[in-house]
C-alpha positions in Angstrom: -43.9 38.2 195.0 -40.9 40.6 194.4 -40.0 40.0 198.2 -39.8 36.3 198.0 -38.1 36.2 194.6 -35.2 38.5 196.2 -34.7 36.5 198.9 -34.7 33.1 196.7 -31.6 35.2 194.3 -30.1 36.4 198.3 -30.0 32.7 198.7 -28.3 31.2 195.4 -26.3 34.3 195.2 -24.5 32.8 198.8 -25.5 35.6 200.8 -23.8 34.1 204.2 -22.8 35.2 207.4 -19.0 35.5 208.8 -18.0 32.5 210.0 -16.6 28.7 208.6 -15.0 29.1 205.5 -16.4 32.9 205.6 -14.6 34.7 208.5 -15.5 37.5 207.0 -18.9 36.6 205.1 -19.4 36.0 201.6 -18.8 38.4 198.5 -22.7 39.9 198.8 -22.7 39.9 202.1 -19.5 42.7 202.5 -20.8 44.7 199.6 -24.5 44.8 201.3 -25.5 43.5 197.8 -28.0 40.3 198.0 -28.5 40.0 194.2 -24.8 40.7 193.8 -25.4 42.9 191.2 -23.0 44.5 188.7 -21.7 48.2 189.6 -23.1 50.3 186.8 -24.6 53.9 186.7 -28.4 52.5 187.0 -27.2 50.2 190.0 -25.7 53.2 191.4 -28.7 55.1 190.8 -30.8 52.8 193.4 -29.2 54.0 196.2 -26.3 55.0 198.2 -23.1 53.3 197.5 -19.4 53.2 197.4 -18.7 52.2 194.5 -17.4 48.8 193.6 -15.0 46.0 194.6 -12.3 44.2 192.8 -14.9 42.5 190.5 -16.9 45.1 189.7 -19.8 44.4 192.2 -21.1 47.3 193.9 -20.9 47.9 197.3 -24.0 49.5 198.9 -23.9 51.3 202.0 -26.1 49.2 204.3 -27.8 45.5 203.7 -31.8 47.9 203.8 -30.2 49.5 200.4 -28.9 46.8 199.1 -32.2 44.7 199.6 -33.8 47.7 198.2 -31.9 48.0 195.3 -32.6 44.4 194.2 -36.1 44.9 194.8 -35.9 47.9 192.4 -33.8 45.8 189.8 -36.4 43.1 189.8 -39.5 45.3 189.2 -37.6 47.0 186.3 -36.3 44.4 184.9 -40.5 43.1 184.8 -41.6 46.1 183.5 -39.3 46.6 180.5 -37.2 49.5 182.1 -34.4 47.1 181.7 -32.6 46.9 178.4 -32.1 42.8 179.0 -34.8 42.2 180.3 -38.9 42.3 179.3 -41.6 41.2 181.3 -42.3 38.0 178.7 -39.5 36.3 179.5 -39.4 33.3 181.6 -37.3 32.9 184.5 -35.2 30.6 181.8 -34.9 33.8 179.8 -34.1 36.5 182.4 -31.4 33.7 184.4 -29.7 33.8 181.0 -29.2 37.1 181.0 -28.8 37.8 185.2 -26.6 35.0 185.4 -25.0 34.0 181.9 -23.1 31.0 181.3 -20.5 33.2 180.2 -19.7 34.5 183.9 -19.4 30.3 184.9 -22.7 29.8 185.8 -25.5 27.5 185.0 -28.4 29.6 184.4 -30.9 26.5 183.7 -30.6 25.2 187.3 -30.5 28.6 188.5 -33.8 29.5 187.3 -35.2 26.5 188.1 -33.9 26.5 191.9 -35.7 29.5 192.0 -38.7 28.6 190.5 -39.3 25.5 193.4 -38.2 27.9 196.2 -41.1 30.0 194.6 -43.4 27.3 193.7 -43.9 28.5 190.3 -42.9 26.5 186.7 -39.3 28.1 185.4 -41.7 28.8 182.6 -43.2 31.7 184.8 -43.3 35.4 182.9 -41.3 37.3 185.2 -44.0 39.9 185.0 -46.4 38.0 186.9 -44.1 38.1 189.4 -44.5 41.3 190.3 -47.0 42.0 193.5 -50.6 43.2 192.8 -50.8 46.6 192.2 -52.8 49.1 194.1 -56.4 50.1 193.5 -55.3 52.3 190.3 -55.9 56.2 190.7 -59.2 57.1 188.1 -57.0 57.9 184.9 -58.4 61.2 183.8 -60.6 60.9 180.2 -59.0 63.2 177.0 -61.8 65.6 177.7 -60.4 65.8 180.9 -57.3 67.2 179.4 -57.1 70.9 178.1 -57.8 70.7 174.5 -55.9 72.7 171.6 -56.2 72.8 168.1 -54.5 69.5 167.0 -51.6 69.6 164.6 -49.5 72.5 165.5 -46.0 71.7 166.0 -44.2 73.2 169.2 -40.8 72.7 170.9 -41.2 73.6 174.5 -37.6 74.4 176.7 -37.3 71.8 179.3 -35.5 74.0 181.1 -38.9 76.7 181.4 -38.7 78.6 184.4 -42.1 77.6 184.6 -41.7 73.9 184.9 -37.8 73.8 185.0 -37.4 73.2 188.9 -40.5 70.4 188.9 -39.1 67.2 190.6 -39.6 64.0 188.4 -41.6 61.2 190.2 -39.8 61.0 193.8 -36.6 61.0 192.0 -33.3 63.6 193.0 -33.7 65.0 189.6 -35.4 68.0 187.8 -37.1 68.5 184.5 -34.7 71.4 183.7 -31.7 68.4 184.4 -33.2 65.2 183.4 -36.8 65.9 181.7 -36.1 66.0 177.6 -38.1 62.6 177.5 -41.1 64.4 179.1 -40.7 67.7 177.4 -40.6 65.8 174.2 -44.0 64.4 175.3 -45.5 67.3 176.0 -44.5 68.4 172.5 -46.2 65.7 170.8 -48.8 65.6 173.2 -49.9 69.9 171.8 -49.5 68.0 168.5 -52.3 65.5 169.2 -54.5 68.0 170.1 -53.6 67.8 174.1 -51.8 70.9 176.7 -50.0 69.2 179.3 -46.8 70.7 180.4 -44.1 68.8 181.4 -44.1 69.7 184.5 -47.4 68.0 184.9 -46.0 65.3 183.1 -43.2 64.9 186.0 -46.0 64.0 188.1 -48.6 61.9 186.8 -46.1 59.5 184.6 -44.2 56.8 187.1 -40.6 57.0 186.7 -37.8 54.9 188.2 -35.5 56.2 191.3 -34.0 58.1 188.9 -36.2 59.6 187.0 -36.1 57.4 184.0 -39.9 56.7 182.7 -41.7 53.9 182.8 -43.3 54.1 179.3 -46.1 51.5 179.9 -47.4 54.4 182.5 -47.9 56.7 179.0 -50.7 54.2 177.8 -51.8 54.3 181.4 -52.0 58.1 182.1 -52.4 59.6 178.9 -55.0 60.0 175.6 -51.3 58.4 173.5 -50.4 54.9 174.0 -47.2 53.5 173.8 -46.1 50.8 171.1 -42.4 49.9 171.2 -38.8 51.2 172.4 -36.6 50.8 170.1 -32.7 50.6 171.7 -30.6 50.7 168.4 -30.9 52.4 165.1 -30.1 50.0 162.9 -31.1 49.4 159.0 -34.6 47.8 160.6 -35.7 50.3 163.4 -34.7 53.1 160.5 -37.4 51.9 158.4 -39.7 51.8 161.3 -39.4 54.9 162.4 -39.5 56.5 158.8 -42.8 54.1 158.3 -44.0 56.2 161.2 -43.1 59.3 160.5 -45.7 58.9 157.4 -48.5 57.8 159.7 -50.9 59.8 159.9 -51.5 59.1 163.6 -48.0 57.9 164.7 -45.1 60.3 166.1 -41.5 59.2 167.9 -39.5 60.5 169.5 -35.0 59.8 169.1 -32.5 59.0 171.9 -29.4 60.6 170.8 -25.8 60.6 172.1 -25.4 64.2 173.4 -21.7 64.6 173.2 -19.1 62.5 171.0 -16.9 60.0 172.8 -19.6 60.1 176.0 -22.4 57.7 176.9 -24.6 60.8 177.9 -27.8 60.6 176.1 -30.4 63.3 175.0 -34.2 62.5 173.8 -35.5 65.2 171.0 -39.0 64.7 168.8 -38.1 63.8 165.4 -40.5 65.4 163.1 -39.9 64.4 159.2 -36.7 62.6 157.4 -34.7 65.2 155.7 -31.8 64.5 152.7 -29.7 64.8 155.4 -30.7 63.5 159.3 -34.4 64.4 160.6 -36.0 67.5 161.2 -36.2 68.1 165.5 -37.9 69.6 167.8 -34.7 70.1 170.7 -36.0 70.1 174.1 -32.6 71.5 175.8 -32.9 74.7 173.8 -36.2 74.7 173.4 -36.0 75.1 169.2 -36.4 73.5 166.0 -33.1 71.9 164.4 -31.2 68.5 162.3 -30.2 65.8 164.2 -27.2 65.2 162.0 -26.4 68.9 162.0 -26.6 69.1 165.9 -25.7 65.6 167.0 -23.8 64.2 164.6 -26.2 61.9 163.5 -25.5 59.7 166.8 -29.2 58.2 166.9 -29.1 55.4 169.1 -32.9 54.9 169.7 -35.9 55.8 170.0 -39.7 55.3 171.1 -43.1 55.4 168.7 -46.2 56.5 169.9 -49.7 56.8 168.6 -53.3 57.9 169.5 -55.7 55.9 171.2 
């Protein structure tokens, strides 16, 4: 239903043609952008653009991106790629945060215009909106895997001429450029008991356009399932993650801001809480190392994981 949702937002975004009161078509219809969507660096990541207009909409190159780009937006934003968005909420929920009240809008009636057009209750999960999936590919059994001796700690290089030039997914990116995430999962993964590199990794996970993971496809894929993604590190998530670190079957891994004063962000596998930071295994260098050494402390996130 992804289609018809797109073109019910194309429609109450005012997606209109030149002409009337438009001599030179609406606001989505110059930028190419149905879902008049906001110009960040995810929105530019869904396809080719040039840049944004005067309020910060971005303009995509043709109305086929554009379309595409929503569709990609939509099926993110159900599938809890999206940091505003989880597949539990209602359409109620995800208008309020697609078209807040802040930005003059009215997101009840929005979502429930939508809702009729679809013929669904505004109480709809937005997951179930997405379209069937596909007869699923056999995921391969753990004794399917290549087994090592469980419990060694490694810290692989994700830039490994070995694996370094793998595309990830059918994204424009590399595991040397873009793969830490993966590379951290491999890591864990030798830890468990499991050798897969992450160059395999970059190819049997699903990742977005670019290259980001879908971490449900973890659970789906592999012998480790995915519990939660936490996107702050605040006094909570802290004592969550240090709960984990204890477990006996539980491991995470910690989004960290790579440089100070940047937004760039780096993934490394936290190992045990120190007096001072956490102990890390760095997939950039490939080594062992402090987080609060290294990076400041700047932990911003991070993901737990267990066995199945």
């Amino acid at each position: 239903m992804i289609k018809q949702w797109a073109e019910a937002i194309k429609k109450h975004e005012g997606f209109i043609s030149p002409g009337g009161a438009y001599p030179l078509g609406s606001r989505s219809y110059r930028n190419n952008n149905p879902g008049n969507l906001r110009f960040t660096t995810y929105t530019s990541s869904l396809g080719k653009n040039r840049g944004k207009d005067d309020k910060n909409f971005i303009i995509y190159d043709s109305l086929e991106i554009g379309t595409k780009a929503l569709h990609q937006f939509l099926i993110d934003a159900a599938t809890n790629v999206l940091r505003a968005y989880r597949g539990e909420q209602t359409l109620y929920e995800f208008y309020a945060a697609y078209a807040p009240t802040a930005d003059g809008n009215y997101p009840r009636g929005y979502a429930e215009a939508v809702a009729k057009d679809l013929g669904v209750p505004p109480t709809t999960k937005i997951k179930d909106l997405l379209d069937a999936a596909p007869a699923p590919v056999p995921v391969p059994t753990p004794g399917q895997f290549r087994r090592v001796k469980p419990g060694e700690v490694i810290s692989r290089k994700q830039g490994d001429p070995r694996w370094g030039n793998v595309v990830i997914g059918n994204s424009n990116t590399t595991v040397a450029k873009d793969g830490c995430t993966i590379t951290d999962i491999s890591n864990l993964l030798w830890w468990y008991g499991y050798d897969i590199t992450p160059g395999e990794l970059a190819k049997l996970l699903r990742f977005t356009p670019a290259g980001k993971i879908y971490w449900e496809s973890v659970t789906e894929k592999l012998p480790i399932k995915f519990i939660y993604r936490y996107w702050n590190f605040d006094q909570y998530t802290q004592s969550i993650m240090n709960a984990a670190l204890k477990h006996p079957t539980q491991t995470l891994i910690m989004e960290v801001t790579y440089k100070p004063g940047t937004s760039l962000k780096h993934w490394v596998w936290s190992l045990v809480k120190q007096m001072v930071g956490y102990r890390m295994a760095d997939p950039l260098p490939g080594d062992f190392g402090n987080t609060t050494l290294r990076y400041g402390g700047r932990i911003t996130g991070g993901t737990l994981f267990d066995i199945k």
